[in-house]
C-alpha positions in Angstrom: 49.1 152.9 -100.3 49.3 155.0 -101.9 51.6 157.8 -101.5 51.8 159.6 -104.6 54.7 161.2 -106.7 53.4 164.4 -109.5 54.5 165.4 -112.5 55.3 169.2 -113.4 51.6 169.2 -114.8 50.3 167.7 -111.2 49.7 164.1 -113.2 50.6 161.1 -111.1 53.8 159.6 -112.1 54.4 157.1 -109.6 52.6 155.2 -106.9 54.4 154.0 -103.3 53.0 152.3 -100.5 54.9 154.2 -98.3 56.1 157.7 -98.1 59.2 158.4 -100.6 61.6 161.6 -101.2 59.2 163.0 -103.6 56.0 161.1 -102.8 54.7 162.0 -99.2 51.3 163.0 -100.3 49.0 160.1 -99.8 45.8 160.3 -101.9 42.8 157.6 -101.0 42.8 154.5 -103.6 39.5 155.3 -105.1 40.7 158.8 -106.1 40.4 159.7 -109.8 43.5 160.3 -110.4 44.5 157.1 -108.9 42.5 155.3 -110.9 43.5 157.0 -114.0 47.0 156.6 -113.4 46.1 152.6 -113.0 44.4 152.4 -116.0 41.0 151.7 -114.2 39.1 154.8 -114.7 37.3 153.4 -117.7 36.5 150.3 -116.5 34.6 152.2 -113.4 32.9 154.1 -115.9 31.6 150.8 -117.7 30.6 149.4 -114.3 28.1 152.7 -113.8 26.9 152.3 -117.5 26.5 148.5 -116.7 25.0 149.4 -113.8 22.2 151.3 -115.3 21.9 149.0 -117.8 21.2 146.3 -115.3 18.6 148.4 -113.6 16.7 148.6 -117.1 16.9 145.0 -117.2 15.2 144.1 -113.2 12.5 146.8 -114.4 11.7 145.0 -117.2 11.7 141.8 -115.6 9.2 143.1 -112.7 6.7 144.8 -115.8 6.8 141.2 -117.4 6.2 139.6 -113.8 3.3 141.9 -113.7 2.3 141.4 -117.1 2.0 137.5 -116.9 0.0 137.8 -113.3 2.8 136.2 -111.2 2.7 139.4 -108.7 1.3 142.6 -108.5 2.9 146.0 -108.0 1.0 146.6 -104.7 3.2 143.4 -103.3 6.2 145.7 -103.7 7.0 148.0 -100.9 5.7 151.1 -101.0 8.8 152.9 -101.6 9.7 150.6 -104.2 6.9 151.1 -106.1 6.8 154.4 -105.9 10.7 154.7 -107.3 9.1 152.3 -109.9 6.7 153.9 -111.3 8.4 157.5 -110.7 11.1 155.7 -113.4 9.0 154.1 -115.8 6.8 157.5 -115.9 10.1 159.0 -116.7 10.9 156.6 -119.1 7.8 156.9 -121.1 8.3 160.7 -121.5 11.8 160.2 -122.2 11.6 156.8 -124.7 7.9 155.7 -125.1 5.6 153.6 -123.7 6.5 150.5 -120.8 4.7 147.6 -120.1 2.9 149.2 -117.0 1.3 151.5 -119.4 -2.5 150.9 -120.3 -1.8 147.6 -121.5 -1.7 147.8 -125.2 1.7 149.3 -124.8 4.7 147.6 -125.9 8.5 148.7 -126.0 
């Protein structure tokens, strides 16, 4: 699934798991317009903003690890603190100051 049936405007009007008279186009489940016909092309939208929100939340967990001395950045990987600091350097020229900042910074 699923093979797809169109409207006169090319909108999905019906969904088959198998070829019909009408429906032998078969679009991959993940496909906007798939999703959109389901109903589910908001809710991946909310998972990518939840997403990003979630990422907000591990960085600011690992700048309050650092804070309180339970582990340094240099214990992370490399590349990880590299991507790190690349987003909190961002973040301050985008919304202020972070945690890693000089210290007296506070968000």
């Amino acid at each position: 699934m699923p093979y797809v049936q169109r409207g006169l405007g090319g909108e999905i009007t019906a969904l088959y798991a198998q070829p019909h008279p009408g429906a032998e186009e078969f679009v991959p489940h993940a496909s906007p317009d798939v999703l959109a016909f389901l109903g589910q092309a908001e809710d991946r939208a909310l998972f990518g903003e939840l997403d990003i929100e979630f990422v907000r939340v591990i960085e600011d967990l690992i700048d309050v690890l650092i804070q309180k001395n339970v582990f340094k950045l240099t214990d992370l990987p490399p590349q990880a603190q590299a991507k790190l600091l690349a987003r909190q350097r961002l973040r301050k020229r985008l919304n202020g100051p972070s945690l890693l900042g000089s210290g007296n910074d506070v968000i």
